[in-house]
N, C-alpha and C positions, 0 to 999 in steps of 0.2 A: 335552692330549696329542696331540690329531689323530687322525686314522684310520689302521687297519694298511692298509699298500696292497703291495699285490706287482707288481712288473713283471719278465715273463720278459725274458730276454735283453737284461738289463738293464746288462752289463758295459761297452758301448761302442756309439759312434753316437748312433743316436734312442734307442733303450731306456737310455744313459745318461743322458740328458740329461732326458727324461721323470723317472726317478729322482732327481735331484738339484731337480729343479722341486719335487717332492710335497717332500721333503725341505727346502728353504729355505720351505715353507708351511706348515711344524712337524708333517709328519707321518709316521708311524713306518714309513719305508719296508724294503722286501726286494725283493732281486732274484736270479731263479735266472740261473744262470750254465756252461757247460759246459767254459770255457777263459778264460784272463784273470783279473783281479782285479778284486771289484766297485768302484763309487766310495765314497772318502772320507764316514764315517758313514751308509752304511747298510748293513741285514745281508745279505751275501752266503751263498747256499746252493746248493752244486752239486747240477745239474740236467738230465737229456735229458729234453725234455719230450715225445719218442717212448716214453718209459715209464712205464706207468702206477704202477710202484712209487714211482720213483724220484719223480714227481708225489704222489703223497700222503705222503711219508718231506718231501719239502721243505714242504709246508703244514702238518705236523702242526709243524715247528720254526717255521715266522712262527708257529701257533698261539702255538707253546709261549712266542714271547719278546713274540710284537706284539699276541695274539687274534686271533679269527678276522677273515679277509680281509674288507671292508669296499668295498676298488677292488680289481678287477682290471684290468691291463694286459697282455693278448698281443701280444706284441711278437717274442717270438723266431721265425726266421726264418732260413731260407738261400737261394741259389742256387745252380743249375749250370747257367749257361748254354750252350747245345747249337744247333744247327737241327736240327728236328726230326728229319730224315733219317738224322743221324747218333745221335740219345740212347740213350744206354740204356734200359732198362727201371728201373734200378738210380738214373739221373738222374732221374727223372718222380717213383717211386714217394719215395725220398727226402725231394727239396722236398715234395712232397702232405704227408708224415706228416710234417713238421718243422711247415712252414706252417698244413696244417689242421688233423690228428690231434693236433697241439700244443694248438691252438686248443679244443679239442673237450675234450681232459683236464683242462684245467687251466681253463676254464671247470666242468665237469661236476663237478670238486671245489671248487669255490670255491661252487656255488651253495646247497647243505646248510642250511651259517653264515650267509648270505645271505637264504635264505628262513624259516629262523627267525628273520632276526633283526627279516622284512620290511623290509628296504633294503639296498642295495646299487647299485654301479656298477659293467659289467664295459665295459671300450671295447677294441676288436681292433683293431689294425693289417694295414691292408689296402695297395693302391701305386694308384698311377695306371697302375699297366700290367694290373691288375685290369679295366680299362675301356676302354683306348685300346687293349691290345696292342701286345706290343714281338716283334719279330724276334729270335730267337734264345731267346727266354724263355715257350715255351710249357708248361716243366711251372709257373716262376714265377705267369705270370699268372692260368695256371687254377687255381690255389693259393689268388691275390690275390682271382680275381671270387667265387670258393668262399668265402669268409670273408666276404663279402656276405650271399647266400643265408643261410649258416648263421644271421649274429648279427640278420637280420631273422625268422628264425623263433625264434629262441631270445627275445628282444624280445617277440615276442606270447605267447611261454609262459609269461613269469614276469613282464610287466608286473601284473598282480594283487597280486602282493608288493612291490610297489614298488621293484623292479631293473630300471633300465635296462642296456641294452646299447646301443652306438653304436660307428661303424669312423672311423678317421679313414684316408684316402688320401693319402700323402704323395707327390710329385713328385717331383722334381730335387733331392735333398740333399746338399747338403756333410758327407760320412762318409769315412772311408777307403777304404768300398766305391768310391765314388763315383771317390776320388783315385786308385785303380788305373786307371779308363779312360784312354784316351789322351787327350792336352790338344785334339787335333783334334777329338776325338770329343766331350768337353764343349763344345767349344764350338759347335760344331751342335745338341746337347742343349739351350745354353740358350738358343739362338737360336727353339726353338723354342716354349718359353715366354713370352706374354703378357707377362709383368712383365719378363721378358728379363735373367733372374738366375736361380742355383739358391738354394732356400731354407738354412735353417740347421738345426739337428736343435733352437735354442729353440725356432725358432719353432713345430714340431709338438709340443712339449712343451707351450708355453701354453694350442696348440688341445687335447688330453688333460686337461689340466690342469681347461679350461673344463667338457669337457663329462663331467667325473668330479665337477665340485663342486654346490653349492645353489643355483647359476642356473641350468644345465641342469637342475632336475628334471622339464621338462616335453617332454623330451628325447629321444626314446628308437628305435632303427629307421633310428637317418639315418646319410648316410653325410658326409662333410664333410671334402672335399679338402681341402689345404695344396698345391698343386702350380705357383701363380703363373699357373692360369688355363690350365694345359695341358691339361687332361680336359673344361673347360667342354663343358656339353651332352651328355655320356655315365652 
């Protein structure tokens, strides 16, 4: 039957793509969702994962059809890019509780069924702007480096039960986020990437994929770019 796995913001992009991975590896995936239609055969359940209601009303239904969460994947996420000069209050605090407070709830519910069940995998989606810093994205980044911090302390709390946590930092990806820059503007982006391409949203799925299954168990704390060698050294 496979494992129940939940991935937020799992409707499009990398969080779909990750979901359809877990899913062609026969396992019983969920994805919360806030707009959109989840993908083809797995359970979609609407989701702000800025609420904590609304986070435990969607865990109790994967309970109810998949059992309890077995992976977690935080994935869901926004931007409002700004300089700083100009942000809101309103832009900063947003990203922060989507990004990390998302991160924060829907780990803090997933880990219960986890630590009883001693095992688990939770992996957080973190950016390569987490590390390198991007202009114009500083409620982003300090969102991205924050989701760091968190899952390597959460890592030394519940490695005893044997849960890992691990972030994977993705680069330059091909999402429709992505395809809204201007074509100028990508291509200076990939110019500045090492492998001198942007990635694809599989290929950050395979690395999730990896380090959620019985090879990574020995795994746990790290952070592990996909970014084609743009953050090397940070």
């Amino acid at each position: 039957m496979g494992r129940s796995v939940l991935v937020t913001g799992g409707n499009r992009g990398i969080g779909r793509a990750i979901a359809l991975s877990f899913a062609e590896a026969g396992d019983r995936v969920a994805v919360t969702h806030r707009s959109g239609t989840p993908p083809q055969g797995v359970l979609g359940v609407p989701c702000d994962v800025t609420d904590t209601d609304q986070v435990d009303r969607a865990f109790q239904r994967v309970e109810e059809e998949h059992g309890p969460v077995e992976v977690l994947v935080a994935n869901a996420g926004i931007t409002r890019d700004k300089l700083l000069a100009v942000m809101r209050d309103d832009d900063f605090s947003s990203v922060y509780d989507t990004n990390v407070g998302g991160a924060f709830r829907v780990s803090r519910r997933a880990l219960y069924p986890m630590m009883r069940a001693r095992n688990g995998r939770i992996v957080l989606i973190s950016s390569v702007s987490g590390m390198l810093g991007s202009a114009g994205q500083t409620n982003y980044a300090a969102s991205k480096a924050a989701i760091i911090g968190f899952a390597r302390s959460l890592a030394r709390e519940v490695a005893s039960r044997n849960i890992t946590v691990n972030v994977v930092a993705p680069g330059i990806i091909d999402t429709d986020m992505t395809a809204a820059i201007p074509e100028s503007r990508q291509k200076e982006m990939r110019g500045a990437v090492p492998l001198g391409r942007s990635g694809t949203a599989d290929e950050v799925a395979r690395v999730v994929r990896f380090v959620a299954g019985p090879d990574a168990g020995y795994v746990t704390g790290a952070v592990i770019p996909v970014d084609g060698g743009l953050g090397m050294g940070h």
